[in-house]
DOBA-394529 format. One record per residue (C-alpha): residue number from 0; residue in three letters; chain; x, y, z. Coordinates in steps of 0.02 Angstrom, whole numbers, plus 32768, in hexadecimal, padded with zeros to 4 digits. Example, Ala and Ser with C-alpha at 12.3 -4.5 7.8 and 13.67 -1.06 7.14 Angstrom:
BEGIN
SITE     k     r   c      x      y      z
SITE     0   Ala   A   8267   7F1F   8186
SITE     1   Ser   A   82AC   7FCB   8165
//
This chain:
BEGIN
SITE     k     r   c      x      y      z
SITE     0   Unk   A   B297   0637   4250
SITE     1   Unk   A   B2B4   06FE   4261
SITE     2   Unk   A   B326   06E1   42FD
SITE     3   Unk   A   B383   066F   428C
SITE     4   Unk   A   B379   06F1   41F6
SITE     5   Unk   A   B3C4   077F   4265
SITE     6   Unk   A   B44F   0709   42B5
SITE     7   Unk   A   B495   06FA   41F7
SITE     8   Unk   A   B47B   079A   41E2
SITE     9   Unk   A   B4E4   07C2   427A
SITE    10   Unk   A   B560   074C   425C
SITE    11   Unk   A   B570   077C   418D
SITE    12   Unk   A   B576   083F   41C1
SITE    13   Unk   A   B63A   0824   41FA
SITE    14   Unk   A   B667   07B1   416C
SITE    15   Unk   A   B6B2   0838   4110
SITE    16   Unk   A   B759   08AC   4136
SITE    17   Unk   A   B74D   0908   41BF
SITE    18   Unk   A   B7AD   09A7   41D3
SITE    19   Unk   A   B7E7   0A01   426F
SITE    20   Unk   A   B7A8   0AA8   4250
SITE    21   Unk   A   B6E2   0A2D   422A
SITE    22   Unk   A   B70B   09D7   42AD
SITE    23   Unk   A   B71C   0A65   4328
SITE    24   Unk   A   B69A   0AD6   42E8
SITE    25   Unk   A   B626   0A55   42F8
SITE    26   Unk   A   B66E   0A26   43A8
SITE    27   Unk   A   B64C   0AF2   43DC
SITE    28   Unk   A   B58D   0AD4   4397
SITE    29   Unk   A   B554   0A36   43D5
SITE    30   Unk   A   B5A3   0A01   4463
SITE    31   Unk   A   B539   09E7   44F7
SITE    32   Unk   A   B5C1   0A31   4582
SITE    33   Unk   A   B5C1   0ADA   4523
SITE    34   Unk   A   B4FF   0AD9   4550
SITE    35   Unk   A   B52C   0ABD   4604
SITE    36   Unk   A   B59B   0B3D   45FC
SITE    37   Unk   A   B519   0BB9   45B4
SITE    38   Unk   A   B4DB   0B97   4656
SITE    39   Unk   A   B554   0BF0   46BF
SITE    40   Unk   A   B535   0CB8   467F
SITE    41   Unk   A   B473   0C72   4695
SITE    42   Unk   A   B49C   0C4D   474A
SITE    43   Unk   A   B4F0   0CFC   4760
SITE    44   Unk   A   B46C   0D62   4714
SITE    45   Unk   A   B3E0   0CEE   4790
SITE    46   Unk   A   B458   0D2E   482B
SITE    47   Unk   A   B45B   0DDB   47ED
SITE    48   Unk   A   B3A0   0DDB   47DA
SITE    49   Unk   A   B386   0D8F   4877
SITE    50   Unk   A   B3E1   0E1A   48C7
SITE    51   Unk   A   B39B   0EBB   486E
SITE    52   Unk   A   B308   0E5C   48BE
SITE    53   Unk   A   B336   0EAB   4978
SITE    54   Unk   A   B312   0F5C   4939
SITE    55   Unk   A   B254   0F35   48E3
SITE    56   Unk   A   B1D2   0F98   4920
SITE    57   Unk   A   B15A   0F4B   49A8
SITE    58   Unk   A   B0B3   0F52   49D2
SITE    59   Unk   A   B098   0F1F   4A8F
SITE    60   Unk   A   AFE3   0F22   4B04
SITE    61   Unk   A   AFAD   0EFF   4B9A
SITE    62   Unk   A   AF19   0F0C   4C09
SITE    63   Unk   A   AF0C   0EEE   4CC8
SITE    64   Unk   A   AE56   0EE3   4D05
SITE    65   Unk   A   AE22   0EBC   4DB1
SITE    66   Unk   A   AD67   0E94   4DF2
SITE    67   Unk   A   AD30   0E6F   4EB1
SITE    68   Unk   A   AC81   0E7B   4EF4
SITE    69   Unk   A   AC20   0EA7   4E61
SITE    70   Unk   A   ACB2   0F4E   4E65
SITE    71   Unk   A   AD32   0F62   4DDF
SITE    72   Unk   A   ADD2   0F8E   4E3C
SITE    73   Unk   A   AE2D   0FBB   4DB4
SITE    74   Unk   A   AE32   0FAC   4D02
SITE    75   Unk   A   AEE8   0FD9   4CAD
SITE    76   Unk   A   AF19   0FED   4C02
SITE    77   Unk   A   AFB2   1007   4B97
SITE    78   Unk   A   AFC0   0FEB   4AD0
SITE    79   Unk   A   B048   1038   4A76
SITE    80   Unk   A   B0DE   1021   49FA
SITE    81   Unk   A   B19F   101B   4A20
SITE    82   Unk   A   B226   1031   498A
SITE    83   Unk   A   B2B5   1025   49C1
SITE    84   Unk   A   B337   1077   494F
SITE    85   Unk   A   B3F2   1067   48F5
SITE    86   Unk   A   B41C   10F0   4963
SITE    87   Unk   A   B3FF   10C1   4A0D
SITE    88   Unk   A   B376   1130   4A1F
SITE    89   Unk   A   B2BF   10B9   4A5C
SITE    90   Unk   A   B232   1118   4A16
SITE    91   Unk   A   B18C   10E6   4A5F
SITE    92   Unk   A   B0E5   111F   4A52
SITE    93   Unk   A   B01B   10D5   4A99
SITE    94   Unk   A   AF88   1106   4AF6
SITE    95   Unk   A   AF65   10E1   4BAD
SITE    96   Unk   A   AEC6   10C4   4BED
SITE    97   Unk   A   AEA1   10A4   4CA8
SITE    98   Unk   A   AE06   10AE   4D1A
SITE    99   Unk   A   ADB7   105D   4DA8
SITE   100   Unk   A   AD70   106D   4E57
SITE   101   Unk   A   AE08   1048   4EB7
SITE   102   Unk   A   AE92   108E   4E27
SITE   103   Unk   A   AF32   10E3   4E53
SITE   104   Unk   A   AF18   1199   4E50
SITE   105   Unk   A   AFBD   1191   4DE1
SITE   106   Unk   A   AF7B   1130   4D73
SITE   107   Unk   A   AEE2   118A   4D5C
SITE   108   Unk   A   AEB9   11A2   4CA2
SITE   109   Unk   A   AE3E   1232   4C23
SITE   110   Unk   A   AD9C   11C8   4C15
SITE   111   Unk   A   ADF6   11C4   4B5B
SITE   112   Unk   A   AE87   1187   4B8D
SITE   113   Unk   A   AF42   11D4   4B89
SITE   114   Unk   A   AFB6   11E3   4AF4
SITE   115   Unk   A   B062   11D7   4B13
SITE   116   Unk   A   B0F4   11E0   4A8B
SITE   117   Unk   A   B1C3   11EC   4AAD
SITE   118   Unk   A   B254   11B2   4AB0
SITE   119   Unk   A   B2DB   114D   4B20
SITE   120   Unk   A   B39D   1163   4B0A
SITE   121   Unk   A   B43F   1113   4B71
SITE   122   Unk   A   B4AA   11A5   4B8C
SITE   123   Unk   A   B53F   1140   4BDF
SITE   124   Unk   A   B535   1084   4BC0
SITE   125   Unk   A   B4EB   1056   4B12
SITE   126   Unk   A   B50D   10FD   4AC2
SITE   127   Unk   A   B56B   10E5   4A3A
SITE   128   Unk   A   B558   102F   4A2B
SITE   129   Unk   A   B4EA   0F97   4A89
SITE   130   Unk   A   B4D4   0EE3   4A87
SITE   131   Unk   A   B44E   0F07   49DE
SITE   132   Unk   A   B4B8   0F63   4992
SITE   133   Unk   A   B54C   0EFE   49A9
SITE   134   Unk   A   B4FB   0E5E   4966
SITE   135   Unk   A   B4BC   0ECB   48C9
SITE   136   Unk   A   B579   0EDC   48A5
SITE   137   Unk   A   B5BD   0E3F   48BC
SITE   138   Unk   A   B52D   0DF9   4840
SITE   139   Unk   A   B558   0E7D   47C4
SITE   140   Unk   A   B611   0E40   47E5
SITE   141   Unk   A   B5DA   0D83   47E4
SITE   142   Unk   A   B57A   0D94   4734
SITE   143   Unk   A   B637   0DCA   46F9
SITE   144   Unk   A   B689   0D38   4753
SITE   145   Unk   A   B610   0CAD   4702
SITE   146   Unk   A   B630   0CF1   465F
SITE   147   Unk   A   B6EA   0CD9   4671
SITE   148   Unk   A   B6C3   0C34   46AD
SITE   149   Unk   A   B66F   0BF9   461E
SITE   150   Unk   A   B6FF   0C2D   45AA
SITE   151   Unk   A   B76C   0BCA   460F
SITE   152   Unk   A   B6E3   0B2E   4600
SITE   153   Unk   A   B6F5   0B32   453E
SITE   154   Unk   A   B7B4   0B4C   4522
SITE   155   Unk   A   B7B5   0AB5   457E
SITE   156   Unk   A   B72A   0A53   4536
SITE   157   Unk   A   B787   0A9A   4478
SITE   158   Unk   A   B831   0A48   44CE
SITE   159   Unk   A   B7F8   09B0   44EB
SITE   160   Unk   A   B798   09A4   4430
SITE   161   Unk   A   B83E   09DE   43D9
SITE   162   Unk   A   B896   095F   4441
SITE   163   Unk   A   B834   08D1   441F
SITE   164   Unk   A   B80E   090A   4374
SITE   165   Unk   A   B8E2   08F4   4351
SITE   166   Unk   A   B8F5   0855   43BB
SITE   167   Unk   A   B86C   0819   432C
SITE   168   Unk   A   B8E4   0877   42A3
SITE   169   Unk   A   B973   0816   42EC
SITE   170   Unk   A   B929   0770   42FA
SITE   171   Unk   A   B8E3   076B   4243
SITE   172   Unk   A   B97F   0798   41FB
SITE   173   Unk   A   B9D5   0718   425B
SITE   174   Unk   A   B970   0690   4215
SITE   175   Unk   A   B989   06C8   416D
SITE   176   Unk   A   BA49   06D4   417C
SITE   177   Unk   A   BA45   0614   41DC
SITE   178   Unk   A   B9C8   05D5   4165
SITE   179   Unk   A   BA40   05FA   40CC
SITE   180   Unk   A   BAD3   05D5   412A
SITE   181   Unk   A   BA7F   0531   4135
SITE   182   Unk   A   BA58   0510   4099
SITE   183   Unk   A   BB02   0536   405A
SITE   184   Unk   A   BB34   04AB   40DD
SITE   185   Unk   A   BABA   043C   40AA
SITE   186   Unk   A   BACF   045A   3FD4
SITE   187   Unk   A   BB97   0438   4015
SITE   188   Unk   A   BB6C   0398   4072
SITE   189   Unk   A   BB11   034F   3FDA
SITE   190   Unk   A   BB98   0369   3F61
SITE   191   Unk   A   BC30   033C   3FC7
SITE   192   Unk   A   BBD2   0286   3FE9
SITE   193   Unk   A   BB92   027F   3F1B
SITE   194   Unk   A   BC6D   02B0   3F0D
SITE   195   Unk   A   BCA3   0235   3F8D
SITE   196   Unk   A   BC30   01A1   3F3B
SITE   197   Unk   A   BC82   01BB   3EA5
SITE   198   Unk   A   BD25   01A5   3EED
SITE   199   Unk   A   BD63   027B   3ECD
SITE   200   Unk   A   BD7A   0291   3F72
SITE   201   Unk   A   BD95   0245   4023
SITE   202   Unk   A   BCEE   0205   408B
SITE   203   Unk   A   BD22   0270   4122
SITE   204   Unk   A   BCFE   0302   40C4
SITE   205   Unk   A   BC38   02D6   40DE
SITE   206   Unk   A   BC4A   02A8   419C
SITE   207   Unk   A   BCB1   037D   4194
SITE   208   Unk   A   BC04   03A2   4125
SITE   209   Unk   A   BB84   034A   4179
SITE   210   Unk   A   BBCD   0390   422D
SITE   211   Unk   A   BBB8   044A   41F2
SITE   212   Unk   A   BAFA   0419   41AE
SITE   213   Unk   A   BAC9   03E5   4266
SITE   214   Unk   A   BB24   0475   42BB
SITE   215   Unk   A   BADA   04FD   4246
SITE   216   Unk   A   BA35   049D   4251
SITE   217   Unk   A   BA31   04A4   4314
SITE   218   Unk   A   BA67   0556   42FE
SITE   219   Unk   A   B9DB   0578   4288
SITE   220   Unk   A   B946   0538   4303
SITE   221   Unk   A   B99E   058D   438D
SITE   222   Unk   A   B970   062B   430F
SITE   223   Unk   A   B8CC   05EF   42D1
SITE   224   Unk   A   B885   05E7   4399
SITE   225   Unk   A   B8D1   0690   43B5
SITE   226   Unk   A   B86E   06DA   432C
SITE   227   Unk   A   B7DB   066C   4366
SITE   228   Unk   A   B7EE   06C2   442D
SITE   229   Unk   A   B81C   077F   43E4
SITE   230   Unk   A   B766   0770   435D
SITE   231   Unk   A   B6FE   0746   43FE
SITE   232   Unk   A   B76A   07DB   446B
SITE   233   Unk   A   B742   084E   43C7
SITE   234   Unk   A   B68B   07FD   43BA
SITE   235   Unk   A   B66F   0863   446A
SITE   236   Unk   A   B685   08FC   442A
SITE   237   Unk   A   B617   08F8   4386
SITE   238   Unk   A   B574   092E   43AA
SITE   239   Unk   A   B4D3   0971   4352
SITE   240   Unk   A   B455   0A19   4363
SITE   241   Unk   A   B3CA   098D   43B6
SITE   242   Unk   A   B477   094A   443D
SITE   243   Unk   A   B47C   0898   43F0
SITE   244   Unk   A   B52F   0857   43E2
SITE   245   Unk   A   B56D   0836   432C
SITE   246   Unk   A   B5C5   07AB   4320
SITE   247   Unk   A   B687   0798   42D0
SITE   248   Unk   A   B68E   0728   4238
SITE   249   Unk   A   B720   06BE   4224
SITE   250   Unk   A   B71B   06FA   4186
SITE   251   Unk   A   B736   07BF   41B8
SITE   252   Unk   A   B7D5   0812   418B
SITE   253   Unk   A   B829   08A6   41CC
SITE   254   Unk   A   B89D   092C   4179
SITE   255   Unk   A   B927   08DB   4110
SITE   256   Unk   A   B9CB   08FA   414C
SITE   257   Unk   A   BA14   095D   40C7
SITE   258   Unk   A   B98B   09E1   40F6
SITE   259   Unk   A   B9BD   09F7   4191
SITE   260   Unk   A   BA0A   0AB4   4194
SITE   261   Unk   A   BAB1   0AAA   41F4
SITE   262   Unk   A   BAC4   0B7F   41E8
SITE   263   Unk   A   BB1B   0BC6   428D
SITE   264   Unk   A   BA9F   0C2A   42EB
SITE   265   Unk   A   BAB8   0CD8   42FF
SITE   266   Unk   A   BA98   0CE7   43AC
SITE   267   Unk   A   BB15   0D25   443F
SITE   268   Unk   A   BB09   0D22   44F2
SITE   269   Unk   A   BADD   0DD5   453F
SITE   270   Unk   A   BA5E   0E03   45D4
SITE   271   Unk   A   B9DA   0E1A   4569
SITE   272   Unk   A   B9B0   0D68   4559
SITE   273   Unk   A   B976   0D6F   4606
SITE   274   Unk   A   B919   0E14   4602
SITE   275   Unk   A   B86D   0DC7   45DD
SITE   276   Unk   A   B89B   0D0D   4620
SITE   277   Unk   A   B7DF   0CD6   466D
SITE   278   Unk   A   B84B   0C88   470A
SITE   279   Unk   A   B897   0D3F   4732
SITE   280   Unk   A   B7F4   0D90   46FE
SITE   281   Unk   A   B788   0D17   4780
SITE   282   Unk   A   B805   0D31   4802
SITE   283   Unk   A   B7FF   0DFD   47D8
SITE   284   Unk   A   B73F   0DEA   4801
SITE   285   Unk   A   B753   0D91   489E
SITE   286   Unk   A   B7CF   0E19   48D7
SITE   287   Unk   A   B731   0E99   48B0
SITE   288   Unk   A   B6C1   0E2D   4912
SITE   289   Unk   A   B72F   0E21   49AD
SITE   290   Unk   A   B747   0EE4   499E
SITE   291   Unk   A   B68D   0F0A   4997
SITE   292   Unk   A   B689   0E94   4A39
SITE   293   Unk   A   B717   0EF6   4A88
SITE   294   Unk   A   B6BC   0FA3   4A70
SITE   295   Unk   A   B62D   0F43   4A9E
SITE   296   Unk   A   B662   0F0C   4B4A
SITE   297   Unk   A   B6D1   0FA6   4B5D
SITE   298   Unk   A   B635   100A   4B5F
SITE   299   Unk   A   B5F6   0FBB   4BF0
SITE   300   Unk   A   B674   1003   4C5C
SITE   301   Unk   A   B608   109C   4C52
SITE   302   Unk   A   B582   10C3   4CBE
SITE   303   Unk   A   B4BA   109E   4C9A
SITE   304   Unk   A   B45A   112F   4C77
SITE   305   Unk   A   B3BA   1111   4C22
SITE   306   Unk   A   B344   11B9   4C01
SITE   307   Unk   A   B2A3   11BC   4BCE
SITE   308   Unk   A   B22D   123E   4B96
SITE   309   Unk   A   B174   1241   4B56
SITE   310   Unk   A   B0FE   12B8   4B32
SITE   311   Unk   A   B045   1288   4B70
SITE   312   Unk   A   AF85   12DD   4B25
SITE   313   Unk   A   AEEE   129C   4B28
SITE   314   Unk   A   AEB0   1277   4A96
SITE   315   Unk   A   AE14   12DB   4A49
SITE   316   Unk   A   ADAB   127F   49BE
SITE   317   Unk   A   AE25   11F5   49BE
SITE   318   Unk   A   AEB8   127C   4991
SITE   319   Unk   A   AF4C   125D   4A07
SITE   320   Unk   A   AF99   12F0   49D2
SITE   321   Unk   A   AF02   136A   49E9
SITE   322   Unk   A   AF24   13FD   4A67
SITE   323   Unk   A   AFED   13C8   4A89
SITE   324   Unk   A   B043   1423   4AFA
SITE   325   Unk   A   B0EB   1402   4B28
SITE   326   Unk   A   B0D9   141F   4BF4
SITE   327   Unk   A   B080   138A   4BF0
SITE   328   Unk   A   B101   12F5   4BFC
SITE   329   Unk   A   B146   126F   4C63
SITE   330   Unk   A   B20A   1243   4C7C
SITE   331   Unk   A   B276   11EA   4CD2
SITE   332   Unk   A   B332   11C6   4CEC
SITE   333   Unk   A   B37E   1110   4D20
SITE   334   Unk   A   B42D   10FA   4D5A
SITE   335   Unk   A   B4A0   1058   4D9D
SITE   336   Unk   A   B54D   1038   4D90
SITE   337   Unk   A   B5B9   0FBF   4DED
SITE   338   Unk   A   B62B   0FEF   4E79
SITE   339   Unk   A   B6C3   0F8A   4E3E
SITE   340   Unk   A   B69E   0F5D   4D81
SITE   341   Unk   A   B6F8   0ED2   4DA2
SITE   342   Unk   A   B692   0E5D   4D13
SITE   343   Unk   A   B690   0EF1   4C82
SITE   344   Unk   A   B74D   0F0F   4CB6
SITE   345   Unk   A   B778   0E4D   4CA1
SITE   346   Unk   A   B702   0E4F   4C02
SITE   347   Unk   A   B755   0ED8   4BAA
SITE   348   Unk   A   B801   0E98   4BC8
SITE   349   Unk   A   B7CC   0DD9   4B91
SITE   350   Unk   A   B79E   0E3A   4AEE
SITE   351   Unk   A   B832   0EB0   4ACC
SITE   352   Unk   A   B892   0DF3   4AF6
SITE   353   Unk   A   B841   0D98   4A6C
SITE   354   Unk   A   B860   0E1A   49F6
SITE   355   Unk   A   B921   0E15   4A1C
SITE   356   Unk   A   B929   0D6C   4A10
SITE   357   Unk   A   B8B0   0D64   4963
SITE   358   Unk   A   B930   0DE2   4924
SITE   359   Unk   A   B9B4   0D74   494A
SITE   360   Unk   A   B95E   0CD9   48EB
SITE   361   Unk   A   B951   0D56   485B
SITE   362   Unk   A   B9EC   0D66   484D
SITE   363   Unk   A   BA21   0CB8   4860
SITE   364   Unk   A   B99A   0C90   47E0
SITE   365   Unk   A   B9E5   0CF4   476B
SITE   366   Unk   A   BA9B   0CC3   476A
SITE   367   Unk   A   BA3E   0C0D   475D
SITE   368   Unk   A   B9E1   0C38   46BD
SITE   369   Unk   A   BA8D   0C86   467E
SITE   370   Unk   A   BAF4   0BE5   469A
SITE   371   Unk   A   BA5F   0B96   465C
SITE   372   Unk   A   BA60   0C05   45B6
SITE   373   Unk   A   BB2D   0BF6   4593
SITE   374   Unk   A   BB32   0B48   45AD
SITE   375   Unk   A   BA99   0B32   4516
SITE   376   Unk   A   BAF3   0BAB   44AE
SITE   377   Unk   A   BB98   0B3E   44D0
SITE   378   Unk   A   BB41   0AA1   44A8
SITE   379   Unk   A   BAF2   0AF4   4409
SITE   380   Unk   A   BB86   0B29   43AF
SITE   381   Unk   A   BBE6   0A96   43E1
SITE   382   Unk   A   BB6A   0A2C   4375
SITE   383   Unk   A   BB9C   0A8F   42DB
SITE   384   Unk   A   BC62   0A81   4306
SITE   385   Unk   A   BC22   09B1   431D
SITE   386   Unk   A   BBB6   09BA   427B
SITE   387   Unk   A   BC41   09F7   4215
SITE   388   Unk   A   BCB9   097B   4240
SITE   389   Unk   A   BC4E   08E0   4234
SITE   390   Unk   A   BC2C   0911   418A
SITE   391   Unk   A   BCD5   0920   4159
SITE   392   Unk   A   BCE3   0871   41C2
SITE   393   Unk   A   BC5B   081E   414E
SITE   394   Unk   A   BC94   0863   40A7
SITE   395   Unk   A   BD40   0831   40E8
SITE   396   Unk   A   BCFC   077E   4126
SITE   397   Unk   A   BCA2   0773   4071
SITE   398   Unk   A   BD3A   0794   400A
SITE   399   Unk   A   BD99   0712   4075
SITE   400   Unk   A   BD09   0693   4055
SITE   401   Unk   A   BD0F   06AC   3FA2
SITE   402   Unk   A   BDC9   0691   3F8E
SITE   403   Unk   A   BDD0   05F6   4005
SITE   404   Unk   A   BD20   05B0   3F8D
SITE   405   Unk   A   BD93   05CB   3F0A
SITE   406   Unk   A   BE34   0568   3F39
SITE   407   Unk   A   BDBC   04F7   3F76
SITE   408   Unk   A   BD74   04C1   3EC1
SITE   409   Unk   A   BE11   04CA   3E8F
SITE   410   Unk   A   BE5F   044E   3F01
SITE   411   Unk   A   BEB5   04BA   3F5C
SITE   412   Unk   A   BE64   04C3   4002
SITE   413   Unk   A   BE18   0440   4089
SITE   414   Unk   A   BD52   045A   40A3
SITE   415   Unk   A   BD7A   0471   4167
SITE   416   Unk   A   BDC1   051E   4120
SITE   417   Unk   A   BD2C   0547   40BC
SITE   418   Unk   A   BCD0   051A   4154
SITE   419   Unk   A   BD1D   0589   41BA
SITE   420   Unk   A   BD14   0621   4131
SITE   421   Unk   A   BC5E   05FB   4149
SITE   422   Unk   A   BC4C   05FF   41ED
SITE   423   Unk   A   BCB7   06AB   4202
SITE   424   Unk   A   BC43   0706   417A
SITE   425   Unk   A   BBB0   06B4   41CA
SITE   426   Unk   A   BBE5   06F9   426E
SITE   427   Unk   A   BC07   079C   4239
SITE   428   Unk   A   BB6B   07A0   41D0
SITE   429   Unk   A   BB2B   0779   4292
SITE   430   Unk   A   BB85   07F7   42C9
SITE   431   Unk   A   BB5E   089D   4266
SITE   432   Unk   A   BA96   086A   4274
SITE   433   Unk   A   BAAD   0869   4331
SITE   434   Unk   A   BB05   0903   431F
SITE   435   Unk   A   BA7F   094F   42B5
SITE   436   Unk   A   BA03   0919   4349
SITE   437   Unk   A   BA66   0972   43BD
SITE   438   Unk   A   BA83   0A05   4367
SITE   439   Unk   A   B9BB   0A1D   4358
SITE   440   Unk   A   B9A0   09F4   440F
SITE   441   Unk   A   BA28   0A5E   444E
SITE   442   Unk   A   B9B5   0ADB   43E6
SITE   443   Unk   A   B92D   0ABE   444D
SITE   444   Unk   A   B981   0AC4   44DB
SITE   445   Unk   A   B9AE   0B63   44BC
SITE   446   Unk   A   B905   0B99   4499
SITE   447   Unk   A   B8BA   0B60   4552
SITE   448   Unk   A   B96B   0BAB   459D
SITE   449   Unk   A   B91F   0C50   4570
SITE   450   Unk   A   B86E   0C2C   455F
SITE   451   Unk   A   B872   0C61   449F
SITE   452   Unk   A   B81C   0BBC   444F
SITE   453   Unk   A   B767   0C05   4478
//
């Protein structure tokens, strides 16, 4: 009972006009793919997170013991933290406790144990940037990217809406115009065969009347499963806040057509149209990316030099820093470098490569968009030049019909020339609603040619 409740509920919600501008705002609310597409600045922010990860603080133990013949050999111990920073610099700092029978006289720990607190730094390789530090980047980079993305994801999704939304526009309207081109057919039919009973005119004038009744009739269910096909394409688009489809009444109507608004657009072409275009934008971040990767492997061409330094006390009442003196300390220096840096060579030049030929596919990319841009501005003021003349066409095609209806009841015209009246102003009725169509599309168009719909 309530699932049949809220299916009339559904399908009554639509039975009413249905503007663009409702139609789309509801479209930019409701629909489920702009959900998914929230997604995609929730996927960057989850890689940038992941990678600010590498430079959390960590605690670390560990604790070697060894016993043989009722003797501990040895009993090391190590507990400690490690933070390793935006810098490049590791700080570290722990307590180290060893003992045992048989223990390393190195090793050999205060019965308290030994505090020990520095720092490690790359002085060649890893300076200035690392393999942390690089991912960090290209997250903060990425986060950009997926936004970008996402606008591109909804001017498209608002395309297709608009598009379908004036396919719908187009097919109602086209019914109506059939459907009382039909009637007029029909109304003829019946009084040319009451006329040519009566003996006023000849009987071939019904078989003229009765043809154009079955022509405009096929025409008109032609039209009728149009509509049918473009209120189940619209139907796809109409959603609600809980992402159950609404459903298209038959008995919806769209914007009439003398409100469509047929004003030239003040709009030029000039570069700045492509100044924020998300397709130049993502390709601008990838450039960054592949640029952080160059420095990246560039810097490996240096040599490894790792330092590290820590002071060392023992602790007294569980104070590490209790009696510190600085000639107490361990360090150490590591160093390695290949002979031939053959791989970091080859790495560094595969990099500065790809960033050649990403600059390249920028610029192709944009001359692309560019064409891309003219050509929709083309099309869109073309439609007004069209929309103008097929309304001179139909008042032009009206007048006619009017003159030839007149001669007609006057006797001085055959009803194949009325016919034919008809079926010009019919056609260019046809003709200035398709143009309307295209005028909107071309709009649209326009809109995901620059990525300005959303």
């Amino acid at each position: 009972m309530y699932f049949v409740l809220f299916l009339c509920s559904s399908m009554f919600l639509w039975a009413q006009k249905l503007t663009e501008g409702s139609f789309i705002e509801r479209l930019k609310q409701h629909h489920p793919l702009l959900r998914i597409s929230d997604l995609q600045p929730q996927m960057g922010s989850a890689v940038l997170l992941k990678a600010k990860g590498n430079f959390d603080p960590k605690i670390y133990g560990n604790l070697d013991q060894k016993y043989f013949d009722g003797k501990q050999y040895y009993s090391n111990g190590d507990f400690g933290i490690k933070y390793p920073s935006f810098l490049g610099l590791t700080f570290k700092a722990g307590l180290e406790g060893n003992r045992g029978t048989y223990l390393d006289p190195q090793a050999k720990t205060p019965s308290g144990g030994l505090f020990y607190g520095g720092v490690s730094a790359n002085l060649g390789q890893g300076l200035f940037i690392d393999s942390r530090r690089a991912e960090l980047r290209n997250a903060a980079i990425n986060l950009k990217s997926t936004q970008e993305e996402r606008r591109l994801q909804i001017n498209q999704l608002i395309y297709q809406g608009g598009y379908a939304y004036w396919d719908w526009f187009l097919a109602y309207h086209s019914v109506v115009i059939l459907q009382e081109a039909y009637d007029v057919a029909l109304q003829r039919f019946n009084a040319v065969k009451t006329i040519s009973i009566l003996g006023d005119r000849a009987f071939i004038d019904t078989v003229e009347a009765g043809l154009q009744v079955q022509n405009r009739l096929t025409l008109l269910r032609d039209a009728h499963a149009n509509l049918q096909e473009s209120n189940n394409a619209l139907s796809t688009f109409l959603w609600d806040e809980n992402l159950s489809q609404s459903i298209l009444n038959e008995g919806a109507k769209p914007e009439e057509t003398n409100e469509i608004l047929t004003s030239l657009p003040l709009v030029e072409w000039n570069d700045s149209l492509l100044t924020n275009h998300p397709y130049l934008k993502i390709n601008h971040f990838k450039l960054e990316m592949l640029n952080v990767d160059r420095k990246l492997k560039s810097d490996r061409l240096k040599p490894y030099v790792e330092l590290n330094y820590n002071l060392l006390n023992e602790p007294v009442n569980y104070n590490p820093l209790s009696d510190l003196d600085i000639n107490d300390y361990k360090w150490g220096v590591s160093v390695a470098m290949p002979l031939f840096l053959r791989k970091e060579r080859g790495d560094a030049a595969l990099a500065g490569l790809k960033i050649q030929e990403t600059e390249a596919e920028i610029l192709q990319l944009r001359a692309q968009l560019a064409l891309k841009i003219k050509n929709a501005l083309i099309d869109l003021y073309n439609s007004f030049t069209q929309l103008q003349i097929y309304q001179q066409t139909v008042n032009d095609s009206k007048k006619l019909l009017d003159a030839e209806r007149n001669m007609f009841d006057n006797g001085e015209s055959s009803l194949f020339l009325v016919n034919m009246r008809e079926l010009a102003y019919v056609q260019s009725q046809l003709k200035l609603l398709e143009w309307q169509t295209k005028n909107k599309q071309f709009g649209y168009s326009f809109g995901l040619a620059t990525a300005t719909l959303f």
